[in-house]
C-alpha positions as CSV (number, residue, x, y, z in Angstrom):
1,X,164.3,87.9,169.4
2,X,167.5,86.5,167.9
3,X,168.1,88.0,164.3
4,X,169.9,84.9,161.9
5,X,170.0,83.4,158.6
6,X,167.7,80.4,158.4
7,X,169.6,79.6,155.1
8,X,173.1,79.2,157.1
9,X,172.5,75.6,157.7
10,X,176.3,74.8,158.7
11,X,176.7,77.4,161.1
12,X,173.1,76.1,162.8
13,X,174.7,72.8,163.1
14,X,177.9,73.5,165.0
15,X,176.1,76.6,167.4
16,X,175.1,75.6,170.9
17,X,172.6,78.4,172.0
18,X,172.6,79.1,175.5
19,X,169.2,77.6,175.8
20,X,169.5,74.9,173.5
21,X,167.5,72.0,174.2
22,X,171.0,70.5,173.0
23,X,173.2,72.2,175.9
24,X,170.7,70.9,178.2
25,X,170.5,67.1,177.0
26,X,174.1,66.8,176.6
27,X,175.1,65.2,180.3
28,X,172.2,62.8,179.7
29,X,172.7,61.9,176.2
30,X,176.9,61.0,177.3
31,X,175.7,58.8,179.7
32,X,173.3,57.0,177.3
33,X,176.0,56.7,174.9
34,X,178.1,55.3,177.6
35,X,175.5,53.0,178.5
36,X,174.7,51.7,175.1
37,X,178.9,51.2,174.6
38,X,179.2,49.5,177.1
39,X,176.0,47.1,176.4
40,X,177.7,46.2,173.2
41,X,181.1,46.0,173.7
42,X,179.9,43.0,176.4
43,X,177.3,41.6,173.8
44,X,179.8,41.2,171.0
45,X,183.1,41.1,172.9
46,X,183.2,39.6,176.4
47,X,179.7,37.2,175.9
48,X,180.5,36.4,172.5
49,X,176.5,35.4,171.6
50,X,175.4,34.2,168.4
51,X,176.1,35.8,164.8
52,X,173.0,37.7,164.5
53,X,173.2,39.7,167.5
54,X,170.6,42.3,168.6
55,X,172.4,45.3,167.5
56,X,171.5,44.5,164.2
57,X,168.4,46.1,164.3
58,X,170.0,49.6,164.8
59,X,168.7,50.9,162.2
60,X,164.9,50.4,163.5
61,X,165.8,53.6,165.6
62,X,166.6,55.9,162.1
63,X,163.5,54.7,161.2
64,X,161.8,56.5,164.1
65,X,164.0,59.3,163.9
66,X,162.7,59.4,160.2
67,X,158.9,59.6,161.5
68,X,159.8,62.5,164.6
69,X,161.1,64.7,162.0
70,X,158.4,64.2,159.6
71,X,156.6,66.0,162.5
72,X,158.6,68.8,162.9
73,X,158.4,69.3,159.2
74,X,154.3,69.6,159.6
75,X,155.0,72.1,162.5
76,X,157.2,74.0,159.9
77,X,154.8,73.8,156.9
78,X,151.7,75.2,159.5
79,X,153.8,78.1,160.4
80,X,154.8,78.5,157.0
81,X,150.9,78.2,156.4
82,X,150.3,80.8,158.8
83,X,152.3,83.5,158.2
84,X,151.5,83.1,154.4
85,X,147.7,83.7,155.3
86,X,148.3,86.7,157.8
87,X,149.9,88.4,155.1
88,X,146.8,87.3,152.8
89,X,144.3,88.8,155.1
90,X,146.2,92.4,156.0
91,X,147.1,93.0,151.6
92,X,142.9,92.2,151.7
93,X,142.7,95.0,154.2
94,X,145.1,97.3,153.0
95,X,142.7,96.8,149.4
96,X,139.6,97.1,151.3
97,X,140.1,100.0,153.0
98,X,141.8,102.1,150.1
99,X,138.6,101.4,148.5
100,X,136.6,102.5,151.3
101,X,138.6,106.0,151.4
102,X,138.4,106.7,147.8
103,X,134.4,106.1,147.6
104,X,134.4,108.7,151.2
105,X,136.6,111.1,149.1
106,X,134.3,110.9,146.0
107,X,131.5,111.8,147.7
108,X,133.2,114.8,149.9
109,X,135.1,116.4,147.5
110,X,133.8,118.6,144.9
111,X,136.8,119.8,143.0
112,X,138.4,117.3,140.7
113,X,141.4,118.3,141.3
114,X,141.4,117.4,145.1
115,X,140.0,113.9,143.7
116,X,142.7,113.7,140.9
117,X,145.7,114.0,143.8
118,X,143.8,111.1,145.7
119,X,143.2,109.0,142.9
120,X,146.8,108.8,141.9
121,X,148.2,109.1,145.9
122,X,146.0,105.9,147.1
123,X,146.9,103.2,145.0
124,X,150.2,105.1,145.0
125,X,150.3,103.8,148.5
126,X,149.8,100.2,147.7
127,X,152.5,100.2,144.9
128,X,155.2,101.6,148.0
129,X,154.2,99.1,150.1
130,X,155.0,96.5,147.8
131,X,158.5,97.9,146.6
132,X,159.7,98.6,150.7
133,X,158.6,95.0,151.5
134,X,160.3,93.3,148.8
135,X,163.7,95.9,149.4
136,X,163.0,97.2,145.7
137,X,164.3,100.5,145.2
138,X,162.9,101.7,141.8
139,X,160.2,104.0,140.6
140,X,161.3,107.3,142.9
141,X,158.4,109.1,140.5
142,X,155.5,107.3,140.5
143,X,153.3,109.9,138.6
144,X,154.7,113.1,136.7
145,X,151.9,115.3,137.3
146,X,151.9,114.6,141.1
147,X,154.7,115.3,143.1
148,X,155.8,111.7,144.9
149,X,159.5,112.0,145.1
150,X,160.3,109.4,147.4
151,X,163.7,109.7,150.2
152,X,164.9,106.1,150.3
153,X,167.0,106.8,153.1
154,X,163.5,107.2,155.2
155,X,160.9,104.9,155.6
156,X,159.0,105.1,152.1
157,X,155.5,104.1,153.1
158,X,155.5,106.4,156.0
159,X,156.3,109.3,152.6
160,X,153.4,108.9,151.6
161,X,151.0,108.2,154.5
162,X,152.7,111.7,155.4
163,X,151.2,113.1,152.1
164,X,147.8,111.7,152.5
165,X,146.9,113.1,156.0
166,X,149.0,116.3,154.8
167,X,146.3,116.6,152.1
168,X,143.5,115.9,154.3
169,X,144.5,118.6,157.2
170,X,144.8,121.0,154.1
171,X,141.5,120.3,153.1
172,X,140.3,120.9,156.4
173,X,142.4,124.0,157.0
174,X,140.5,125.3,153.3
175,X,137.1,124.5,155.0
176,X,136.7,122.0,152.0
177,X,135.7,119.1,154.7
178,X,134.5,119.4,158.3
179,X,135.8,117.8,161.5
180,X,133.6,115.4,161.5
181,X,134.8,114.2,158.2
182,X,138.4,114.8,159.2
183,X,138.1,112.3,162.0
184,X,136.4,110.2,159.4
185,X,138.9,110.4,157.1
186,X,141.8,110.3,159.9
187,X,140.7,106.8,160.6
188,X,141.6,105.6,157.2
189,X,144.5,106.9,156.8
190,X,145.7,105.8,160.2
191,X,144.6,101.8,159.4
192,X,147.1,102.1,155.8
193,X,150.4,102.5,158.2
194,X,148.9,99.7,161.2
195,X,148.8,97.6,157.9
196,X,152.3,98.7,156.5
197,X,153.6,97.5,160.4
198,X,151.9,94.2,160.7
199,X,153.5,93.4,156.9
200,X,157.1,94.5,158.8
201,X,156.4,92.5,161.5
202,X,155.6,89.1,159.5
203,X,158.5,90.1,157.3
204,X,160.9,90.9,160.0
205,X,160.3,88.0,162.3
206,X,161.8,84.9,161.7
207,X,161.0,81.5,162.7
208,X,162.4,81.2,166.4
209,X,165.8,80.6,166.5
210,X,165.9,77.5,168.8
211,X,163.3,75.8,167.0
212,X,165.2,76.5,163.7
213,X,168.5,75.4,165.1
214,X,166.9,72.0,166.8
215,X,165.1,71.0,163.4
216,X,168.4,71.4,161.6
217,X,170.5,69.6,164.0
């Protein structure tokens, strides 16, 4: 995968990418302009036809030009489209299943404490999530009473998926839940940080680079 700007519209423009539709065209397209050249250069000087000669209607071919790139910006718009609703669905997942581990950790636990730490580490979660994929680096503490300091030269999500399952395997090691209810539990915790790596992956992955460089050009 080539890593680029898609803002750098000038540098786009003037790069020939080793598998550029461009590079490949090129041989043909100076032998159509030849062609074409030399087709007018006979119509208007060496035949000398009539005033309103056929290479007037030039412009008929910007107007189809006008319609294939209308096209390509559909193409763009759908991907657009695309990746816009793939994020939708995983934030729904990510809210779905937080909710699904905080009513199994309602009903396991019986000391509010243990239910206190989880109520302020889940959505706790969410909040990180939001801040690593949008590069914000505030709010080290989220909560006072619980400790949440966040290393923002390591992956920040990761922090705290770290602290969940830390505080699950705890609860096991204190006989507070079984294994059964750790592998239950396990399973949730597991689907926060597959959601926290789809999000990179939409947010890390451009829109191919030949494509981009072709609708620019």
């Amino acid at each position: 995968m080539v890593q680029y700007n898609p803002k750098d519209w000038i540098t786009f423009i003037f790069r020939f990418h080793k598998s550029d539709t461009f590079r490949q065209l090129i041989p043909m397209m100076i032998f159509i302009g030849l062609y074409t050249y030399g087709v007018g250069y006979l119509e208007i000087v060496y035949w000398k036809m009539s005033e309103k000669s056929h290479l007037s209607n030039i412009t008929i071919m910007h107007n189809m030009l006008g319609f294939v790139i209308s096209l390509l910006l559909v193409f763009r718009t759908n991907t657009a489209y695309d990746r816009w609703w793939e994020g939708r669905k995983l934030w729904g997942s990510l809210v779905n299943n937080s909710r699904n581990l905080a009513i199994k950790l309602s009903v396991i636990l019986k000391e509010e404490s243990d239910r206190l730490y989880f109520k302020k580490l889940i959505p706790g979660y969410a909040s990180i999530l939001s801040k690593h994929l949008t590069n914000d680096e505030t709010s080290k503490q989220l909560f006072t009473d619980v400790d949440l300091e966040i290393d923002h030269h390591k992956h920040k999500p990761n922090q705290i998926a770290k602290m969940l399952f830390q505080k699950v395997n705890d609860l096991y090691d204190q006989k507070k839940i079984t294994g059964d209810q750790l592998i239950i539990l396990n399973g949730e915790v597991q689907s926060f940080t597959e959601i926290c790596g789809a999000c990179e992956r939409i947010k890390n992955t451009p829109i191919p680079y030949s494509y981009s460089a072709f609708i620019k050009k």
